[in-house]
N, C-alpha and C positions, 0 to 999 in steps of 0.2 A: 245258944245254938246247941242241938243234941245232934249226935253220931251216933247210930246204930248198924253195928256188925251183922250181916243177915247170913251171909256163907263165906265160906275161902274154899277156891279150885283145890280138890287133891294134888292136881299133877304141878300148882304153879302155886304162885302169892295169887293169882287175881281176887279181886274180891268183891261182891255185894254188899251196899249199903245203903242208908238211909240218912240226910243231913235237915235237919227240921229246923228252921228259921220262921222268922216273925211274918216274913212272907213268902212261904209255903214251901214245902217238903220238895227235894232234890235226892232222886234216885240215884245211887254212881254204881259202878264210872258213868261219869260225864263229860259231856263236852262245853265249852262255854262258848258260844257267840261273840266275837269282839264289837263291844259299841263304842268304840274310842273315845268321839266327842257326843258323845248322846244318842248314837244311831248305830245300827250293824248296816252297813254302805247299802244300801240300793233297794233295801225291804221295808216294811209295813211290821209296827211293833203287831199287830195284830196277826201279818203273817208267824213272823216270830214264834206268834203262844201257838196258835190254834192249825199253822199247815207244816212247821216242824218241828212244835212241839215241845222247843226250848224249857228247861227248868230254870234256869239261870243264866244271865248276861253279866262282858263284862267291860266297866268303864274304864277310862284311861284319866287317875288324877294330873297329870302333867298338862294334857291338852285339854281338862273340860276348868282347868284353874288360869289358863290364859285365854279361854272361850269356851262359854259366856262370860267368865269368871265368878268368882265364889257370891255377890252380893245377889248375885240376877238365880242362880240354883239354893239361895238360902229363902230368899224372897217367895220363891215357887211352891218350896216346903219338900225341897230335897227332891234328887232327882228322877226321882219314882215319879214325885207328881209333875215334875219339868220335862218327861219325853213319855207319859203315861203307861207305865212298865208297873204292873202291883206285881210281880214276881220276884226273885232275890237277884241282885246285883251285887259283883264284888268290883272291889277296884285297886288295882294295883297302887305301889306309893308314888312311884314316879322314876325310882332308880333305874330301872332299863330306858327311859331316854334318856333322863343324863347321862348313864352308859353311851347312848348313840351321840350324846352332843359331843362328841371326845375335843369337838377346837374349838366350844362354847360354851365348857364351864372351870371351875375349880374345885378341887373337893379336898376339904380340911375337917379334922377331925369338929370342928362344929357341925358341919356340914356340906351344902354344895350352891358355890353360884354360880347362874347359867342364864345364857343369854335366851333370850324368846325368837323361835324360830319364825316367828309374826313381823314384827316393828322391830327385834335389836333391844329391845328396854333388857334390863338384868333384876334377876329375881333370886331369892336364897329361899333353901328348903333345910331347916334342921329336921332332926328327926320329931321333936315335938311338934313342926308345924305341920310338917307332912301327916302326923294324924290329927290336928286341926280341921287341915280342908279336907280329909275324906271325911268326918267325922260332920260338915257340912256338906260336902255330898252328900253323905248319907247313904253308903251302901251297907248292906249286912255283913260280909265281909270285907275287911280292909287289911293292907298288906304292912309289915311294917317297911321302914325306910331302909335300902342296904346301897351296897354297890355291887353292882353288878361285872366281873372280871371278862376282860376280851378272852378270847382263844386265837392263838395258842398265850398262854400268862407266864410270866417268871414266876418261881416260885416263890421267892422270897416276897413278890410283890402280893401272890395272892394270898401265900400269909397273912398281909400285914393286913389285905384287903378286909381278909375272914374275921381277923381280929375285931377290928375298925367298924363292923356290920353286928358283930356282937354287942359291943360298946353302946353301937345307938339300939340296939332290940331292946338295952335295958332303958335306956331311953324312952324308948319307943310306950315299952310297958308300962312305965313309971309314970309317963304322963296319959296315956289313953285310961290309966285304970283311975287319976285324979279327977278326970272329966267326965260329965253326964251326955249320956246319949242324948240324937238329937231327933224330934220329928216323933216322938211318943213310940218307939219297936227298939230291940236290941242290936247292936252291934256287936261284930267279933273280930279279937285281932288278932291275925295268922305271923310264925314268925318265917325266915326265910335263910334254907340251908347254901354256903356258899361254898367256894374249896377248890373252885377251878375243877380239870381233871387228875387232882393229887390223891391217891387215894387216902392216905393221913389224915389230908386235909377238910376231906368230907366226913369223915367219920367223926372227928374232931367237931367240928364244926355240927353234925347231927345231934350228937351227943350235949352239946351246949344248949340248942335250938330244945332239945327237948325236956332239959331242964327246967324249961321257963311254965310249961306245964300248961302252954292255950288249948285251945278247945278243938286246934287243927294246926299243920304245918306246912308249909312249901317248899319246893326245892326251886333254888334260880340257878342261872349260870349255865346252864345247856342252852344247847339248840342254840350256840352261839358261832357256829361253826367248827365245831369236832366231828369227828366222823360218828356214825350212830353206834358203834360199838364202843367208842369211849362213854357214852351219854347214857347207853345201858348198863356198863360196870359202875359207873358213878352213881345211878339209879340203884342200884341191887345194894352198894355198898349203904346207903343212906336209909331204905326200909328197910334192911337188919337191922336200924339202931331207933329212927322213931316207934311209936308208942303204935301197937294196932289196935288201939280202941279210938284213934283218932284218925280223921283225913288227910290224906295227902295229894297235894297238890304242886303237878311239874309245869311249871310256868311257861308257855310258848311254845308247847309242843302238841302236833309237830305235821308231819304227813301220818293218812291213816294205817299203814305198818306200825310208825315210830308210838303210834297212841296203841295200836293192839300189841306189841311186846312190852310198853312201860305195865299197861294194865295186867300182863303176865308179871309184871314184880311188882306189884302190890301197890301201881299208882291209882287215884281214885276220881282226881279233876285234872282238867288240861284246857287248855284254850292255844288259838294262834290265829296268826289274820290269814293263815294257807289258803282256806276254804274260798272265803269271800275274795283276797285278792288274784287266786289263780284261776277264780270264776271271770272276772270281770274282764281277763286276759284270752278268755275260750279254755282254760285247759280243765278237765270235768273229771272227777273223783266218782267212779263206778264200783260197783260188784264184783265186775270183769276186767276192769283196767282204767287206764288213766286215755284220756282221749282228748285230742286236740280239734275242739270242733272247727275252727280254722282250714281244717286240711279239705284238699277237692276231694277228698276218697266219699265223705259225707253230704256231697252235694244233693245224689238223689237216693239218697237213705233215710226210706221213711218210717223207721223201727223204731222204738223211744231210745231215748236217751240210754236207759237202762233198763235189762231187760225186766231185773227184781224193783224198775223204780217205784212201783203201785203200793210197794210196802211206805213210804216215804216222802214220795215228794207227784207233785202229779203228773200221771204219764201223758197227758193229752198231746205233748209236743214233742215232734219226731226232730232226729239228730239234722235233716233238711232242712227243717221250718229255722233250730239255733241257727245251725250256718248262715242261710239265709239273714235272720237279723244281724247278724256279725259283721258280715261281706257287707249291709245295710248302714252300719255302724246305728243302728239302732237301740236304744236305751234298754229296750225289754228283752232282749239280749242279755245284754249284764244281769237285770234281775232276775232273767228264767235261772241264767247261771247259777245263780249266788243263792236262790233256795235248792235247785238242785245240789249244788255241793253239801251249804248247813244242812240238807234233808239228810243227806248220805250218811255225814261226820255222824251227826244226833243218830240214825239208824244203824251205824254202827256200834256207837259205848254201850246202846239197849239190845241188840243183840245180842252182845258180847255179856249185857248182865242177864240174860235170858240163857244165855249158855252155862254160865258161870252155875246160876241158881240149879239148871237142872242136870248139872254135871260132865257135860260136852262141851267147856270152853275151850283148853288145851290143842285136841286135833282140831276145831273149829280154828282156831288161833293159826293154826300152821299152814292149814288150805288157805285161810284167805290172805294170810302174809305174800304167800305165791301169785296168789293172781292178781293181787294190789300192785303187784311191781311188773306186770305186763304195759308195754303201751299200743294200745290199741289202732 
């Protein structure tokens, strides 16, 4: 994997870039897709590439190693050729569900066992195996193994937590760099900043993460319920200390604000299920605002969805015709939703590197913070 620096905003961190993988170049900032178990919920991989445009998707090893499981995705020839994606996919290690299983696992400094939220069966994930099954996966990027800390965290616990995540990154290294890639393309292994909202303890912790010297980094542990001003000094404190010839990547974030002020400190990927699951609910991510297409205000309002949506996603259906599916409880509803939103997200981090590139990111940055947080 290659990074290339293309500009950074006068007035901020933002940054343009370029991330070159074995299956095909990623412009950032970006957004990524979530395909948990092999699918981003409601859409057509082909939508995907060609109506928004996607660079990159990303998988969920926890849920695609309890289903299908690893024999039926090695067999396929890796999950590229198992949900027909020739694009780059990353895939997290698995730690943010065991973080969610909190009354259905154990975690020891070996690692973590956790029960399967399927059948009950109990599974163990060290860190050398957890890059095993990504490494059967087969994504271009894979995450290493950590733990992921609740909010609000004792301190002393996210110490030990930050520690304990360190421990296995060497881990983590030790054994991804003994093993051959699989499926003839490279892989790459991201390490992952942890630290709670301590400031010590991310910087600590940055500073360790960027010793190890991979070809890109992550920040976890936001977007775990802090307010978004904890999760932007946490953010700011963490890209003063990685490397800026490398990627950075804030895991699970967020709404599209929380993605255009991270990109103002110098974040570069992000991904969240926002998009798709507050699509699937009616609630829609505009130019102008947030909009409940649920509400009667929309009944005989036949404007598009969005006014700028022609840039993005297709305007042929008026905010009427959604409701209508909705009130319907009809399927194509959900999926009108769920490209309109990914169209939105994706139209926004290319905008935002359109602005960046030619020097109007900043007051861009500040208008549409404002009217992102309208509800329509």
């Amino acid at each position: 994997m290659k990074f290339t620096l293309k500009k950074t905003d006068p007035q901020s961190q933002a940054r343009a870039g370029v991330i070159e993988t074995d299956h095909g170049i990623i412009e950032t900032p970006i957004f990524m897709p979530v395909g948990t178990a092999g699918t981003v919920k409601g859409v057509h991989q082909h939508e995907i590439e060609n109506d928004i445009k996607a660079h990159i998707i990303l998988g969920n090893t926890y849920h695609l190693y309890l289903r299908p499981k690893m024999d039926v995705i090695e067999a396929a020839g890796g999950l590229h050729k198992f949900m027909n994606w020739e694009k780059p996919i990353l895939t997290d290690s698995g730690g943010f569900q065991v973080y969610s299983l909190s009354g259905r696992r154990k975690i020891t400094e070996e690692g973590v066992r956790f029960k399967s939220h399927i059948d009950g069966s109990y599974h163990f994930f060290s860190p050398e195996y957890a890059m095993d099954v990504q490494r059967t996966i087969g994504a271009d990027i894979i995450m290493a193994f950590d733990e992921c800390t609740p909010y609000p965290c004792d301190y002393h616990y996210a110490k030990r937590s930050m520690k304990m995540t360190h421990r296995w990154l060497k881990r983590c290294c030790e054994h991804f760099d003994s093993t051959p890639d699989k499926y003839g393309f490279k892989q790459t292994l991201f390490p992952i900043v942890q630290g709670s909202t301590y400031t010590d303890l991310r910087k600590e912790s940055a500073e360790a993460i960027a010793s190890f010297g991979r070809e890109g980094n992550a920040i976890g542990g936001l977007s775990v319920g802090e307010p978004a001003d904890e999760m932007y000094a946490m953010t700011e404190i963490v890209t003063a200390v990685l490397p800026k010839d490398k990627p950075r990547y804030l895991m699970g974030v967020g709404t599209p604000s929380n993605i255009l002020e991270n990109i103002a400190l110098g974040i570069d990927m992000f991904d969240c299920v926002m998009p798709t699951r507050n699509a699937r609910n009616g609630m829609l991510f505009t130019s102008e605002g947030t909009i409940n297409i649920k509400n009667q205000k929309w009944r005989t309002d036949f404007s598009p969805i969005d006014p700028n949506g022609e840039s993005y996603v297709d305007s042929a259906y008026t905010k009427a015709y959604l409701r209508h599916l909705f009130a319907a409880n009809e399927l194509l509803g959900k999926q009108i939703a769920t490209l309109h939103n990914l169209g939105f997200y994706l139209w926004l981090v290319k905008e935002a590197r359109r602005r960046i590139l030619d020097g109007t990111f900043y007051d861009w940055k500040e208008m549409m913070v404002k009217k992102l947080s309208l509800r329509l």
